[in-house]
Each structure stands twice: as C-alpha cells, then as structure tokens.
ZANUKOL-425114 format. One record per residue (C-alpha): residue in three letters; chain; y, x, z. Coordinates in steps of 0.1 Angstrom, whole numbers. Last residue first. Example, Ala and Ser with C-alpha at 12.3 -4.5 7.8 and 13.67 -1.06 7.14 Angstrom:
2
   residu   chaine      yy      xx      zz
      Ser        A     -11     137      71
      Ala        A     -45     123      78
***
This chain:
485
   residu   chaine      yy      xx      zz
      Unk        A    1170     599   -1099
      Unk        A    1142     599   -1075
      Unk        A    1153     625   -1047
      Unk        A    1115     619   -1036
      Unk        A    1094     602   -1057
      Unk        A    1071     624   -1071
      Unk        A    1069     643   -1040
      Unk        A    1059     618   -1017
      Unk        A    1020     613   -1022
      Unk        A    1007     590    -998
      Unk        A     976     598    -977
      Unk        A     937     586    -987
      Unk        A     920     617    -987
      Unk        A     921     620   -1027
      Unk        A     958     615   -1031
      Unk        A     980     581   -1025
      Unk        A     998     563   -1045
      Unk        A    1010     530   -1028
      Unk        A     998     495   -1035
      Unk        A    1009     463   -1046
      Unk        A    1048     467   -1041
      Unk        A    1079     445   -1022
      Unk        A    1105     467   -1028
      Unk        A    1130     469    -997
      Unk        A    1168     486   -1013
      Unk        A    1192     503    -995
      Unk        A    1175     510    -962
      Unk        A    1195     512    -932
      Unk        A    1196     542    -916
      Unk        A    1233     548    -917
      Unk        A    1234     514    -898
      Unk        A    1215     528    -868
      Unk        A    1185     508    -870
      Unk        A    1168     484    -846
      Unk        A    1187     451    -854
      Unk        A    1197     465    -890
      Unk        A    1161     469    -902
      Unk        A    1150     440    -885
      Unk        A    1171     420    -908
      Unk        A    1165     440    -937
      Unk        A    1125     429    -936
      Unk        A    1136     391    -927
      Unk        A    1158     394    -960
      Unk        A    1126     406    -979
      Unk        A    1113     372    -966
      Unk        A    1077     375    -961
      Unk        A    1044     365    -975
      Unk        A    1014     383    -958
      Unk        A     996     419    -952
      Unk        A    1028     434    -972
      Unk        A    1026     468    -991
      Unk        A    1062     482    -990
      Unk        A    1084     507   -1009
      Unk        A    1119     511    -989
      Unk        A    1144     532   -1009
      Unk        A    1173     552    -992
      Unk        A    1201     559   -1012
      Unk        A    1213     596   -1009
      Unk        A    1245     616   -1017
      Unk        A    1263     587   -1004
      Unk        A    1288     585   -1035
      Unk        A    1272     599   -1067
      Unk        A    1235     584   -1052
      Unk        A    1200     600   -1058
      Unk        A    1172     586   -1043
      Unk        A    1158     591   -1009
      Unk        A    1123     580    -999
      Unk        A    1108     558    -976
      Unk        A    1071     543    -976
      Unk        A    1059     517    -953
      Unk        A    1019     499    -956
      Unk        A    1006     466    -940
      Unk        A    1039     446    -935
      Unk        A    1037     412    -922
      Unk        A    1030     421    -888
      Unk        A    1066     441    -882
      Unk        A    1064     470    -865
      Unk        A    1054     486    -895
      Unk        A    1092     484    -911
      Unk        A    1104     504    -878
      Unk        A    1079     526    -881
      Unk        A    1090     534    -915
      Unk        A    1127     536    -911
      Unk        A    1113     561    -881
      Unk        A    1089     580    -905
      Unk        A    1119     582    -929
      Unk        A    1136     611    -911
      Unk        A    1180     609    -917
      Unk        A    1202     634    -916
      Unk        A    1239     627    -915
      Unk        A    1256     640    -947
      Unk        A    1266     607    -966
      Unk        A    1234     601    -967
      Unk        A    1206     632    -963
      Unk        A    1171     626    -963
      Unk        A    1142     645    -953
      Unk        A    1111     639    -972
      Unk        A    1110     682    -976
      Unk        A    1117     690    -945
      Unk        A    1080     667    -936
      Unk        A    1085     643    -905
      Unk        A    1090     634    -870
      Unk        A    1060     651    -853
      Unk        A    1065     649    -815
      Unk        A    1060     674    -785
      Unk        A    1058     671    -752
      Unk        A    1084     692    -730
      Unk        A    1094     668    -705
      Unk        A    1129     659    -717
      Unk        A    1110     654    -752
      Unk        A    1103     686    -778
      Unk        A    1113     680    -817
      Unk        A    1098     680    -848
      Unk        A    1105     685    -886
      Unk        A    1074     701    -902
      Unk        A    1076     726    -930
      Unk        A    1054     746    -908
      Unk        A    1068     779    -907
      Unk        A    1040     800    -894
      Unk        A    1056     831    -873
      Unk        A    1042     864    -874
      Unk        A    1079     878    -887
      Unk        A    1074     851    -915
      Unk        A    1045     834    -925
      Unk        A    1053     807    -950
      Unk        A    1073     827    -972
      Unk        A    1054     860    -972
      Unk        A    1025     837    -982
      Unk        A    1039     823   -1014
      Unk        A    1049     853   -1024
      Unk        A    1013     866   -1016
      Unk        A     994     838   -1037
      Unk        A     958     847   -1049
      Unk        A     947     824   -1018
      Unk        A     972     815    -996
      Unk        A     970     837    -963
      Unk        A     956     853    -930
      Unk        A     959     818    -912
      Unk        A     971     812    -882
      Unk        A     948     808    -857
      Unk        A     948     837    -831
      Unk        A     984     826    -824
      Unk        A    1020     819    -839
      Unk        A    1037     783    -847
      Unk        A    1069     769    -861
      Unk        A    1085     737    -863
      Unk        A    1112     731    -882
      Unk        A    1141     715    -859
      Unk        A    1148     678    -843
      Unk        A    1170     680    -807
      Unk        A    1157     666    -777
      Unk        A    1146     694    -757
      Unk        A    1170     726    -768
      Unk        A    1170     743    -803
      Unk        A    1158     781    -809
      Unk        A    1179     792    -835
      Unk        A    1170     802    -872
      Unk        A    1201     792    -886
      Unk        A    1189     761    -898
      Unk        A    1179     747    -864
      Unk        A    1145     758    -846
      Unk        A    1115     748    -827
      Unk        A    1088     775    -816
      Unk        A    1057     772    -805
      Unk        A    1033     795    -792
      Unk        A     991     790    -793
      Unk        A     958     799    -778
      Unk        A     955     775    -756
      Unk        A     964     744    -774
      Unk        A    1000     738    -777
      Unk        A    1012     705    -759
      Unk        A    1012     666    -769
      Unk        A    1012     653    -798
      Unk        A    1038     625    -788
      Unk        A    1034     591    -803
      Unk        A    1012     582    -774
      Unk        A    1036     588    -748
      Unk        A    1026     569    -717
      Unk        A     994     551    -729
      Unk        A     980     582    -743
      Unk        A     989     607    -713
      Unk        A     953     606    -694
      Unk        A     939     612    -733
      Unk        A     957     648    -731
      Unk        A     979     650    -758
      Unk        A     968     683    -781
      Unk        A     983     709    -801
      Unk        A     980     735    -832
      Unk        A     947     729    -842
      Unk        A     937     736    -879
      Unk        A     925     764    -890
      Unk        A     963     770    -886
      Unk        A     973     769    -926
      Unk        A     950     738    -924
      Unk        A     976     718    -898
      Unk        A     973     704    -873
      Unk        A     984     675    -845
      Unk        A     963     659    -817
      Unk        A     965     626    -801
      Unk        A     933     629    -778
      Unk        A     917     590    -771
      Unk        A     898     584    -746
      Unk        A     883     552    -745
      Unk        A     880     518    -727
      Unk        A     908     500    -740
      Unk        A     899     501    -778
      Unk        A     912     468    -793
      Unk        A     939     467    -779
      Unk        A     945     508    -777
      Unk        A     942     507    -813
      Unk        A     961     475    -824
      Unk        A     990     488    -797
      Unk        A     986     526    -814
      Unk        A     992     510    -844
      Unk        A    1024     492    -837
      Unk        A    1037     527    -818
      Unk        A    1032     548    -853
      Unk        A    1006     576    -855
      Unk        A    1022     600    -879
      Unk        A     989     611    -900
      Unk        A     955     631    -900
      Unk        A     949     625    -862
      Unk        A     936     606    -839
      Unk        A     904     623    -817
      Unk        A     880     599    -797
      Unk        A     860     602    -762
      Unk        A     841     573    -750
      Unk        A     828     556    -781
      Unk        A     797     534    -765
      Unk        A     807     499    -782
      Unk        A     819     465    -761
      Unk        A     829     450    -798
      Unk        A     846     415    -800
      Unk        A     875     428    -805
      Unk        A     865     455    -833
      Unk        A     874     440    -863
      Unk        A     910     450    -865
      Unk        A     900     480    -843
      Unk        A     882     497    -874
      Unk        A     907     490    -901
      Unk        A     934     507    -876
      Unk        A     911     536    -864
      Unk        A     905     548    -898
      Unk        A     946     543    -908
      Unk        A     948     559    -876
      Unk        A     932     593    -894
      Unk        A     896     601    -877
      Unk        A     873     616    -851
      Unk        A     849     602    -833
      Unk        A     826     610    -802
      Unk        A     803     585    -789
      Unk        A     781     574    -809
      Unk        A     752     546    -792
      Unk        A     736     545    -828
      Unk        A     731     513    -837
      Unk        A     768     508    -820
      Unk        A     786     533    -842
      Unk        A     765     521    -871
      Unk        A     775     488    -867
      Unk        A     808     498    -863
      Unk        A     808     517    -892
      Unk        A     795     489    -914
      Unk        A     819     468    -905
      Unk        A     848     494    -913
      Unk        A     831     504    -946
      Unk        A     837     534    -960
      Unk        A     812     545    -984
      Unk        A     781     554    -970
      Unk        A     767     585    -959
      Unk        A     783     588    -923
      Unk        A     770     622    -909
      Unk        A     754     625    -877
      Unk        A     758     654    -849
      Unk        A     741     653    -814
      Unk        A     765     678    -791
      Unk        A     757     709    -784
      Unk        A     795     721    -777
      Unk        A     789     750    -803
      Unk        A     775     728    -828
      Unk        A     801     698    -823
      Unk        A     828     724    -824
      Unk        A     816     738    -859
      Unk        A     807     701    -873
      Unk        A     841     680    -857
      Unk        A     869     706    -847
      Unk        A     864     736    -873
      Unk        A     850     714    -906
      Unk        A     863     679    -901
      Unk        A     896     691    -895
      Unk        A     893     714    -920
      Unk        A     892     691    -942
      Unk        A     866     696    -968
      Unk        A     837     688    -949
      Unk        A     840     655    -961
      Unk        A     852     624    -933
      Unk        A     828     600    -915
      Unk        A     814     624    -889
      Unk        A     796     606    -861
      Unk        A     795     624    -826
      Unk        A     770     622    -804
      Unk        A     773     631    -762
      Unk        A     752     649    -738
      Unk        A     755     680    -753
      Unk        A     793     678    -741
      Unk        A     828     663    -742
      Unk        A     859     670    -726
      Unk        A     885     685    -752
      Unk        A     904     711    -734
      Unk        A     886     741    -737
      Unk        A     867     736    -762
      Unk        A     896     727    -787
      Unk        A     906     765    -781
      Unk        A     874     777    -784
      Unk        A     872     761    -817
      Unk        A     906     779    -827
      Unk        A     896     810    -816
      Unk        A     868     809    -835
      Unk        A     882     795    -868
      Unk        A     908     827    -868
      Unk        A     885     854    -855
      Unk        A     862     846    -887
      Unk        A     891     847    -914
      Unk        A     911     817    -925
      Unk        A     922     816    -964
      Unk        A     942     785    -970
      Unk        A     936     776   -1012
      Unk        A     965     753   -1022
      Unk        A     966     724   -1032
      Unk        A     992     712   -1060
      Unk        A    1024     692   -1048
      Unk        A    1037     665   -1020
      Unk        A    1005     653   -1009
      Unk        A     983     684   -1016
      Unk        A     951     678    -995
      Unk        A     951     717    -987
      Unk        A     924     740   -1001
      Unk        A     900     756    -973
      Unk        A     886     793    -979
      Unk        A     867     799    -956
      Unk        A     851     825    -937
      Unk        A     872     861    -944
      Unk        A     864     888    -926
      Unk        A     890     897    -894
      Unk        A     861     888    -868
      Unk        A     834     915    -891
      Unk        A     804     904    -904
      Unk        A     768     927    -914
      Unk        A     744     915    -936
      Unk        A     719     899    -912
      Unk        A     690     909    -897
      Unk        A     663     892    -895
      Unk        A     659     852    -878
      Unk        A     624     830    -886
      Unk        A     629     812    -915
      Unk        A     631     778    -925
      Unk        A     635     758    -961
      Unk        A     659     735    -974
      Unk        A     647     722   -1007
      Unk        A     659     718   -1041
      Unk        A     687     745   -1039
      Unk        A     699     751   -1079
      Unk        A     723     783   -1086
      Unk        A     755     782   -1101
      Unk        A     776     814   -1120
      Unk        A     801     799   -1141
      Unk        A     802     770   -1169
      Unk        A     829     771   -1193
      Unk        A     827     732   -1203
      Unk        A     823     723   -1165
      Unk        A     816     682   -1172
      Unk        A     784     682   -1182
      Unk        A     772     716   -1158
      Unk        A     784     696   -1131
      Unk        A     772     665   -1137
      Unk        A     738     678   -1140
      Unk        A     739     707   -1111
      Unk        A     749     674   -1086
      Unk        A     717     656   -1084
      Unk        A     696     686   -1089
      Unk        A     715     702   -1057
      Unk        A     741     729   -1066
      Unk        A     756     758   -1042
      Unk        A     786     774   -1068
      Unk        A     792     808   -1073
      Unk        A     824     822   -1070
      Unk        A     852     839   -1089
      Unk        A     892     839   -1096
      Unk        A     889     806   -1074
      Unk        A     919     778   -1086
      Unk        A     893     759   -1113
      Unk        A     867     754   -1083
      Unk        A     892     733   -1067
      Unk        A     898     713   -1101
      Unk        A     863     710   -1107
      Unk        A     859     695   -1074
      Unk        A     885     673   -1081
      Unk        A     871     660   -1112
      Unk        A     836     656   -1098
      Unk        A     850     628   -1077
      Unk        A     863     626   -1046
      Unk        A     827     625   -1024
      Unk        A     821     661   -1036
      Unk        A     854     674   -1022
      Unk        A     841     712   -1024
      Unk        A     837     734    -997
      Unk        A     848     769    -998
      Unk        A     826     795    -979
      Unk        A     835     835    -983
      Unk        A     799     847    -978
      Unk        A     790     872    -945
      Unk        A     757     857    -943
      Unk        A     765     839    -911
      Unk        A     794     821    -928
      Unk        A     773     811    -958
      Unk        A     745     802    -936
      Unk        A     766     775    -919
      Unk        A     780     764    -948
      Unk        A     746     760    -966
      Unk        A     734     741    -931
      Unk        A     761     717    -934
      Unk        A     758     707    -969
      Unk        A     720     705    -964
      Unk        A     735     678    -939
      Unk        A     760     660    -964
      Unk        A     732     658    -990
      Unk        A     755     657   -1025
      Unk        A     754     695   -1023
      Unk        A     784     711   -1039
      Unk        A     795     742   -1018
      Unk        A     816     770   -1034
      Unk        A     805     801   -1027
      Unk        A     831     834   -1029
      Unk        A     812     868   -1025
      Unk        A     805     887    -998
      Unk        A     771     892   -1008
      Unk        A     761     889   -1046
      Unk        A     740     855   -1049
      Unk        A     702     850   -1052
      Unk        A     681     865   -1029
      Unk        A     711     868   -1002
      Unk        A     718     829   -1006
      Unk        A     678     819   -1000
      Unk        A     676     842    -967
      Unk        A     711     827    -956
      Unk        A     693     794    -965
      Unk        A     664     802    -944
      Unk        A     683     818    -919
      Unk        A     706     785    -915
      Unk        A     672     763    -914
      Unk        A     656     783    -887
      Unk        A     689     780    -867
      Unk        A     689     739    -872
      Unk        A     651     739    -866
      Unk        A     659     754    -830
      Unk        A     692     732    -822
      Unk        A     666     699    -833
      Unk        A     669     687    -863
      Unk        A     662     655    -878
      Unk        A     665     643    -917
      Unk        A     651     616    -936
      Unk        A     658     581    -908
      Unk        A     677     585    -879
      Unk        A     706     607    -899
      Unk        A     700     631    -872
      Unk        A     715     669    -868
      Unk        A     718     689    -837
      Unk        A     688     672    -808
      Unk        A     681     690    -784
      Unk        A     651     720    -775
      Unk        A     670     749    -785
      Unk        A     702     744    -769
      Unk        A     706     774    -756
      Unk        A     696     791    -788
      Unk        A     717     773    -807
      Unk        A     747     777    -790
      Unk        A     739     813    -791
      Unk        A     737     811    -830
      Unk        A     775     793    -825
      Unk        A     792     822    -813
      Unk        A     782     850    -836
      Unk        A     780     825    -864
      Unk        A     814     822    -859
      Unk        A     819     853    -856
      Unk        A     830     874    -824
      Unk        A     863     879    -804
***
C-alpha cells in the first residue's frame, strides 16, 4: 500500500500526453501540466504553511481546487475541503470544528472570508496556479492522515471523518477494480469536493483511471446539464437519484453519450428507478452504497444486475466484510433486517477530536453503521433505513423508507417523509409529510397506503406540505422530527 499521490503521480506519468482537466474554455490540462501544477502548488504550500499541518480548501475555481488538494496530499498536509458552493456560513462552521489549520484563499473568496471570520486565523492568498518541475517531497507515510471529510449531518451536527492515505487508496482501487471505465472516457463532476464521494470515487478515481475530468460550474440546472452532457460527449456521471430523476424527466428526447453512471447518495426507490431506466435505457448504471466513515465505498450492484434488483446495493467491494446483526449482537440469516456493519482497508481511523465518539462507532474492528439492512435469498444487499428513523407501534418495528416508497409510487407525490411521533397507547404514530407534483385526494394517498401496506404500517396522519427541510447537499433532515412529541 502506497499514497495517494504515490499512486496517482504514476497515473500521471503514464498518461502524460491526455487530456486530465478541461472546462473547454479557461482551463486545459493535459496528465503532464496536471503534475507540474500539483508540484507547483506543493512547492507554493511548503513556502508558506507549516507541513503536516491542517489546510482547509476555499478556492471558488473548482479546478485550482482540485490541484490544491492534490498537492496537499502529496505534501504530506492534512486536506479538508470546504463546502464553498453552500454558503460562506457553512464553511465557517467546518472551519469552526478544526483545533488549527490554514486556509487556501483565492481573492474572490479571502474578502468574504476575512468579513465574515471575526477571529480570523492563519490564511494565505493563491492568485495563480503555477508549475514546477518534480523535487523531492516531504516525506508520507500510508497510515498518515489525508483528509479530513465532515459528514453532511442529516440527523445532527457533522462530524470531521479522519481517513488516512492507505484508507483512500484502497478504497479507489477497490472501485477500480470493478467499475469499467477508462482513459478513454469523461466524466463530469457536478457535486463539491466535499463529499467524499465526489472526492475518492469521482476526481481521485478519475485521475488514477485517466479519464478526461470536467467540473460543472453552474448552478444546477437539469437542462443545462444535459446540454452540457451532450456539448461535451461525457460519459461518466455520478450523482444522488434525486440528480438522475430531474435529469431523466427531460431527457426523453435525449440520445446522449453517458455510458457508464454511478447512483448513489440516497434510498433509490423502484418509481424512480422506472423514470431513470425510461428515460436512460442505454446505460450502465452501478447502484452503489457508502458511507464517509468508509472513505466511502462499501458495496456495488454490477450494472448487468440493475434491471433485476435495482433497489439492492449489491455486494462488498473488494476490499471489504460485512456483517448484519440483531440486537444482541448475532449474525442474522438472509431475509432478516439488522445493523449493518463493515471492516476493511477503508474504514476510517477516526472522528476528529472525538475518541468516545469513536470507540463507539468502531468496535472490535468493526464499523457500526447505524444502517438497518438486510441480505436477499441470493446474498445482495439492501439499505432499509437509519436505527435512528426506526419506528416502533405497538412494538412491531416499522422502516419508513418502505411507507415512503409506497407514497412515491404514486405520480402525484413528488417528495415522502415518515416519522414517528409520540403516542400513550401505540407507542408510536406514524406521520406522513408529503410534497405533491399535483392535486390529490389525501383519501387516495391512505388508500394506497392500506392496499399495499401491512395495516400496522399505515400512516396515521398524510400532511399535505410545501417543501421539506433539507441540509446543505440537498437530503432531509430527520432528527428534528423524529419521536415529535
């Protein structure tokens, strides 16, 4: 096992002469310039900021953003990216969490930042990206720490996931292995570096598969995507199947060049994957589950499999073990719902500045996901839910992603949320929040409810609402409303 940098400089080299990075307009880079350009800024980060030392990235160019985290990690620096296209406010608030670190400003973002950070730390300006011919590094060590990623917090306050070197590499050699693309192929990334998604299995895997890499600049637009997805003759992407929903609503009329494509982010519900796989029929699509505590991958439905069990996510990657168990710890057969736990080369070393917390989410070498999931008579696996959304009525358990799929399976309703609230005699009411796409009788909504429904699972109360909550990344936040009293 190597560094990332280790892995991906060799990429470079033997991929010297093709295109990494193009926006097709201000900024191309061929595998060559990209490596001149990460010992440039390694060269510009050594001059200027104490090594091995926390750098938070806030660069409002998404491919200087790139290159600054690339030459972090081949520097040795502890890299954290910031959620620049969230606000300023969460970007503070990320920064706010590190005990120390310098932040990577551009002279569009150094303003704002230094307005709005009233006890200003250490920052230092980049105004251009300059090249460099390689020297020696700073040395870097496979159990160093790379990154330090901060969860999207849907149900509570992020926190900061520290992943060492060995744990992002074996992790993109992992989604290597199975995930067929090549230098041939393009992929568009239309989600910030701060998921780790984006980071490990679009921009590091993308690198070290030599792939052509662009970054989508604009805010989302699912017509202008397309048009830049067919400009542009993409063919990898990657998103949530909310992304993939708003895209293949439009997309019918669309013969594009997307031949291999990633969902994942959210549960992927069977009405969605029908819009998807409608309006999508020539591509590949990998369901894949993750999490950031496992850098992220964790496992993988071969695209061969998507029209037979596309709500599955598939099988570990290569690198990983599952476990599912009941509350006593036991391993529970095929067909029954557990926590889902996961060990490998992955998993991360840690929560930042938060060893309790740590020692309760990695126990014995096992990752306890918080997920509820459960294994098929063929061994494929399927997400049901968070423990934590769980609810209990009259003490049966009962997952709300299935009242919700159920709700979504109808074409009037847009969005599903299902929570318990409090209840002297059940224990639990269950409470239906739903964004509707047109006008329709709340008593139709029960109705299909109690046709496809076990009748313990039928909701209590449907409220018709405007909009959900959501956090920065565009999923719901639960926690303030579950066991609402």
């Amino acid at each position: 096992m190597t560094t990332v940098w280790n892995e991906l400089e060799q990429k470079c080299i033997e991929n010297a002469k093709l295109c990494a990075f193009s926006d097709n307009a201000e900024f191309t880079a061929t595998y060559s310039d990209l490596r001149s350009y990460i010992y440039g800024s390694a060269h510009t980060l050594l001059e200027k900021v104490p090594v091995r030392t926390n750098i938070a990235i806030m660069l409002s160019n998404p491919y200087w953003e790139a290159i600054y985290v690339l030459a972090g990690l081949a520097a040795g620096y502890v890299v954290v990216p910031l959620p620049q296209q969230y606000g300023v406010s969460t970007c503070l608030k990320t920064i706010s969490q590190l005990n120390s670190v310098t932040v990577i400003c551009d002279s569009t973002t150094v303003g704002v930042y230094k307005k709005e950070h009233k006890t200003l730390g250490s920052y230092i300006i980049i105004n251009e990206i300059a090249c460099k011919q390689p020297f020696p590094l700073p040395s870097v060590y496979e159990n160093d720490l790379a990154l330090i990623m901060f969860t999207s917090g849907t149900t509570g306050m992020s926190k900061g996931v520290m992943l060492s070197h060995r744990n992002v590499v074996a992790n993109i050699k992992a989604i290597a292995s199975y995930f067929m693309v090549s230098s041939d192929d393009s992929i568009l990334i239309l989600r910030p570096l701060f998921h780790v998604a984006v980071m490990t299995g679009e921009l590091l895997l993308g690198i070290y598969k030599g792939m052509q890499i662009s970054f989508y600049e604009e805010l989302f637009n699912p017509k202008r995507v397309l048009k830049y997805l067919d400009k542009n003759g993409t063919t990898v992407l990657c998103a949530t199947p909310t992304i993939f929903g708003y895209l293949s609503r439009i997309a019918f009329s669309s013969q594009l060049r997307l031949s291999h494509c990633v969902i994942s982010g959210e549960i992927l519900t069977k009405a969605m994957v029908s819009l998807i796989r409608t309006a999508f029929p020539y591509i590949n699509f990998y369901h894949v589950y993750g999490l950031t505590e496992a850098s992220p991958r964790v496992s993988y439905l071969p695209p061969e499999l998507f029209n037979l069990k596309p709500t599955s996510v598939g099988i570990p990657i290569g690198t990983v073990t599952l476990r599912i168990i009941g509350k006593s710890g036991e391993d529970v057969p095929n067909g029954t719902a557990g926590e889902l736990l996961v060990k490998g080369l992955n998993v991360m070393r840690g929560y930042y500045e938060q060893p309790d917390l740590t020692n309760k989410k990695i126990r014995s070498g096992w990752l306890h996901t918080g997920d509820i999931a459960q294994y098929d008579k063929d061994g494929y696996l399927y997400i049901l839910g968070r423990i934590d959304e769980m609810i209990i009525r009259a003490g049966v358990n009962i997952y709300p992603t299935e009242i919700e799929n159920v709700l979504l399976s109808s074409t009037a309703v847009l969005e599903a949320f299902v929570y318990g609230k409090e209840d002297d005699n059940l224990g639990q009411q269950i409470i239906a929040n739903v964004v509707l796409k047109k006008d329709i009788a709340s008593e139709d909504l029960y109705k299909l409810c109690r046709t496809k429904l076990p009748q313990y699972s039928w909701p209590s109360q449907i409220v018709q609402v405007s909009s959900l909550e959501k956090n920065s990344s565009g999923k719901i936040i639960r926690k303030n409303r579950m066991n609402d009293k």
